[in-house]
N, C-alpha and C positions, 0 to 999 in steps of 0.2 A: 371484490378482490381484497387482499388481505397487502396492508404494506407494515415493514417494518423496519426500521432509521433509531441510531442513537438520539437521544433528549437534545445534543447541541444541535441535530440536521437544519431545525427550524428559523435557528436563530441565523443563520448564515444570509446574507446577503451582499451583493459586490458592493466592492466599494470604488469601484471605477476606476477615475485619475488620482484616486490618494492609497492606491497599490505602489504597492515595494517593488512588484515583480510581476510586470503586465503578462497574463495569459496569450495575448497578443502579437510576443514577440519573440525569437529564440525555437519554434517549433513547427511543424508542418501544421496546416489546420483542416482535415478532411473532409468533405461537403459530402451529404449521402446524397443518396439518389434522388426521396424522392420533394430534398432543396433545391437541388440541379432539375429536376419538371420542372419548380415553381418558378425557378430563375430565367427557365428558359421559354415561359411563359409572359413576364413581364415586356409588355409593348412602350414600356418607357425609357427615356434614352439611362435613365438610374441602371433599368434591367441591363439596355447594352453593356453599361460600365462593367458591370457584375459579371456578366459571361466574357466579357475581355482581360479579365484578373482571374480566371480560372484554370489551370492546366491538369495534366493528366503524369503521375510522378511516375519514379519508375517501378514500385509495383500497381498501377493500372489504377490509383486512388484517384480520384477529381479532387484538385486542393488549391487552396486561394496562391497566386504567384509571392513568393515573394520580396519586398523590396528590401535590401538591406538587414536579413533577416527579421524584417517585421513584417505584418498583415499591412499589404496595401490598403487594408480599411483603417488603419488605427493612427487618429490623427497626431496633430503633434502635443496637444494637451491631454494625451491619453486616455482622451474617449472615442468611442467606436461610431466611424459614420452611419455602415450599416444602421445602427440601431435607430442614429437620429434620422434617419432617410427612411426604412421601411420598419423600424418596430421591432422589437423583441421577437415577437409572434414571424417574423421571415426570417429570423437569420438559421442557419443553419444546424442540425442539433448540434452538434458541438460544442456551439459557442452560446447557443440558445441553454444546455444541461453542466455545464463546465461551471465547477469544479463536481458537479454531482457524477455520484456513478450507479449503475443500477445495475443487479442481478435478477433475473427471471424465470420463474418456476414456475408458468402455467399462471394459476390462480393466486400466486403468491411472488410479490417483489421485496425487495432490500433494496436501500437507499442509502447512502450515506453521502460523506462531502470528502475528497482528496484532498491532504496534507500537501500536494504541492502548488495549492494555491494557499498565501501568505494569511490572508483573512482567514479560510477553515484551519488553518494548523493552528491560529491561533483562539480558537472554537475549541480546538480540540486540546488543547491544554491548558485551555482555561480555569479550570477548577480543580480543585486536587480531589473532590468527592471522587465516588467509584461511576466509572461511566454507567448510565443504565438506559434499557433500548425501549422502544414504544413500538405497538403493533394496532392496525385502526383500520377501519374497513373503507375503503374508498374505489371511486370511479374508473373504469379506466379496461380500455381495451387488450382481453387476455394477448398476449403474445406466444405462440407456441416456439417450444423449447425442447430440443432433446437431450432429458434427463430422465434419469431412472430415480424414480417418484420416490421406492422405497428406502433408497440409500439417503434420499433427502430427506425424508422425517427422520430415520436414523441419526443425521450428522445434525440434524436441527436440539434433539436432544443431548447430543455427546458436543456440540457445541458448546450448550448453557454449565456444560460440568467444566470444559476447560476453561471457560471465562470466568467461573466460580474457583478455580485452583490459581487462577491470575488474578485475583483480587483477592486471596486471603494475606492481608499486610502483614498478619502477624509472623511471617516466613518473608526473606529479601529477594530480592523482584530477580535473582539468579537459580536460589531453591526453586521459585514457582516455574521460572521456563525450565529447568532441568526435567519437574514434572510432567510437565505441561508436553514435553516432547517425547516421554516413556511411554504416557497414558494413550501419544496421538501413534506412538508405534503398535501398539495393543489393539489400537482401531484400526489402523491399517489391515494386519493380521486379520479381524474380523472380517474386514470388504474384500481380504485375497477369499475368505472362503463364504462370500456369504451369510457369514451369520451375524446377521445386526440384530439380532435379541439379544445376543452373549455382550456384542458393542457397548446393548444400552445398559446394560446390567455391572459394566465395568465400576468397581470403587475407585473413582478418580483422586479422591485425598488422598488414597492409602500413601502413593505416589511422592504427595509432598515429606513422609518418614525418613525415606531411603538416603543416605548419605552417599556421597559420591568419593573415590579416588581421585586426583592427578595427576600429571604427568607436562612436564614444564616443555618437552622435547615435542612430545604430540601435539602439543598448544602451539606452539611455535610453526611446526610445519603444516598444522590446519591454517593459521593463520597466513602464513606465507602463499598458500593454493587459493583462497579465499582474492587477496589483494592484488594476486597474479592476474586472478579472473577475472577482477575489477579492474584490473590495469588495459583490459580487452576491451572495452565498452566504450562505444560509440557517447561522448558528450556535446550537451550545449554549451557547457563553458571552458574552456583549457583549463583553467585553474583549479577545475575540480580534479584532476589529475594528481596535481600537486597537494592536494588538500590528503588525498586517498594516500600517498608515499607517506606523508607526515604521521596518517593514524597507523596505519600500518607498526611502526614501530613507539610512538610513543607510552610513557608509562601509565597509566590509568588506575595503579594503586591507592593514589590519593588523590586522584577528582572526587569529590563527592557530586552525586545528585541527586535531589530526590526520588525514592523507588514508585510512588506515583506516576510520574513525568515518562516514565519510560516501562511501566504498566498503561500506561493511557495508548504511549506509542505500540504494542504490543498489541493491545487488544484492538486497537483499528485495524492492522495487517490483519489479522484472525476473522474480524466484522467481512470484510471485505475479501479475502480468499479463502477461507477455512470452508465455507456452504461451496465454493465451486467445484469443489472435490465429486460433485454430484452429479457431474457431464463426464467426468474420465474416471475415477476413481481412486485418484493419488491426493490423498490429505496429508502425506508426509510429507512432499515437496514444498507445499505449501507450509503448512510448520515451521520446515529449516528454512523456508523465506523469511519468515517473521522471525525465527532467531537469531539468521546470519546479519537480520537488518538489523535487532537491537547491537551485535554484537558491534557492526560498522560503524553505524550512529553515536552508539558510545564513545568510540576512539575517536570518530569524526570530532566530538564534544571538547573530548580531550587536548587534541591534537590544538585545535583552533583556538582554545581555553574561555571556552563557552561556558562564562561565571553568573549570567544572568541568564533565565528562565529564555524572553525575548529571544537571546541571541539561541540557544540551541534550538529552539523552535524555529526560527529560521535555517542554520544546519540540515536540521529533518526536513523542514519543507524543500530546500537545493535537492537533498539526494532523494527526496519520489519524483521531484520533477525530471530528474536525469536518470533516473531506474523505471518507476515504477509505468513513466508514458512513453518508454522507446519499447516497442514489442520486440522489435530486435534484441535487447539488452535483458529483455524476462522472459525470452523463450535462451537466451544463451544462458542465462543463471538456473534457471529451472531445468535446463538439459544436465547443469552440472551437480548443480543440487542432487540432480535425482540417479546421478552415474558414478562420478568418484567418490570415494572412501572417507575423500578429507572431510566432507559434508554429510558423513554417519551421524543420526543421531546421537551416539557416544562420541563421539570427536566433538562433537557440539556441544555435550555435557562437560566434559574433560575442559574445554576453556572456559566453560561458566560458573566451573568447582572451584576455579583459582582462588576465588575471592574467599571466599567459604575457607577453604584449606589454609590459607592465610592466615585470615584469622583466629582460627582454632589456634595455630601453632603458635601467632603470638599471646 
């Protein structure tokens, strides 16, 4: 088998009770099936415990009870009993692969580690180099998957072009996503008709040339449909509510941040949804994921006056943990993403020209 994980994937390990923000607490935690055999296996009265803290939610998942919105396993020094009672190797996958997440193509996976746990966001902005990915042949039982083979080697090469168009520094990290969303509409086009040789043959730079118009009136009202949607979403925290009102309108002209920091952030959304395009066929939706979340993230930054590196890395880790693991919350974004107007690719370019346009004029 062939696996392939950015350069930080390795270096990740938990850090248990000196977490900011235990995995443990604040979320459902779903037991698969076949933990729920092995649990229900255990002739020791530890098994009983374990099958007495399990219920069945309301869509039909087996998931641990829980007390106070925390895992009945998680004690009160912020270590997990499970693990000291039966071992890493029985807890559930879940809690056994968390914060990892993995895509599957047959004879080929992808690996990385989720920003909303505190430890990998801070892996994942650790260094201002350019992220770079490793591929290594390892162990490991095929899982079949239904995907269409040929559109995956397709997106695996027009992948490496738009990771290449989001790392050229010498353009600001708003020219590259402007690009970077042209070039992902031109592929789309491709996979409406099938033709991923034209895909692969696309000149992805040419893209970064093109200068954009504005429009302060359209900016406003995408943005207003955008924070509307967001105002819809199911959270774990209340305060994240009030966090989203505040970017919403704040001014963001003169936050500075470094276009790394949020090249780093970009290109993990991309690592991570850009290849899934290859089970349904929409790489657009995914795209305007990854630019409506710089664009959020941004203002999140803003808003909160996230001056240190630290703090907007935390910022970004809060809003995966409240987006990117409610399925409810990324089948309602990606329904709209992929349906209203305001979430055109040019709507999406039109608020990422502002800055640009700005600046020329001063």
């Amino acid at each position: 088998m062939k696996k392939s994980f950015p350069l930080y994937y390795k270096k990740f390990t938990c850090i248990a009770d000196k977490c900011s923000d235990t995995c443990c607490a604040g979320w459902e935690i779903v037991v698969d099936g076949e933990s729920i055999d092995k649990y229900n296996n255990m002739k020791s009265p530890y098994g009983s415990k374990i099958r007495n803290l399990i219920t069945v939610d309301c869509d039909g998942d087996s998931v641990f009870k829980s007390c106070n919105g925390r895992c009945p396993f998680l004690l009160e020094n912020g270590l997990c009993e499970m693990y000291k009672e039966i071992g890493h190797e029985n807890l559930c996958r879940t809690c056994r692969n968390f914060p990892r997440f993995v895509n599957s193509f047959g004879a080929r996976i992808e690996t990385g580690i989720s920003i909303s746990c505190p430890e990998a966001a801070r892996l994942v902005f650790e260094s201002s180099d350019p992220v770079t990915f490793v591929t290594e042949d390892t162990e490991g039982e095929i899982i079949p998957s239904d995907f269409d083979a040929e559109l995956y080697f397709m997106l695996l090469t027009v992948r490496k072009k738009a990771i290449d168009i989001l790392q050229q520094r010498n353009f600001s990290i708003e020219r590259r996503l402007c690009a970077f969303l042209e070039f992902s509409e031109v592929i789309q086009q491709c996979i409406k008709y099938n033709d991923f040789e034209k895909a692969k043959s696309v000149d992805a730079d040419a893209f970064l040339s093109i200068k954009h118009g504005y429009s302060a009136l359209k900016s406003k009202r995408s943005l207003n449909k955008f924070f509307s949607d967001f105002g819809l979403l199911e959270f774990i925290n209340s305060d994240f509510s009030s966090k989203l009102k505040a970017a919403e309108t704040v001014d963001i002209s003169t936050f500075y941040v470094p276009d790394w920091e949020y090249e780093h952030l970009i290109i993990y959304f991309v690592f991570r949804y850009f290849i899934t395009a290859a089970f349904d066929g929409d790489l657009l939706t995914k795209v305007k994921f990854a630019a409506v979340s710089y664009i959020v993230i941004k203002r999140l930054h803003a808003a909160l006056n996230c001056t240190t590196k630290q703090q907007r890395t935390e910022a970004a880790q809060k809003y995966s943990k409240e987006i990117e693991h409610s399925a409810n919350n990324m089948d309602f974004l990606f329904t709209s993403m992929k349906k209203s107007r305001y979430y055109s690719a040019q709507n999406l370019i039109n608020i990422l020209s502002e800055k640009e346009i700005k600046h020329e004029i001063s």
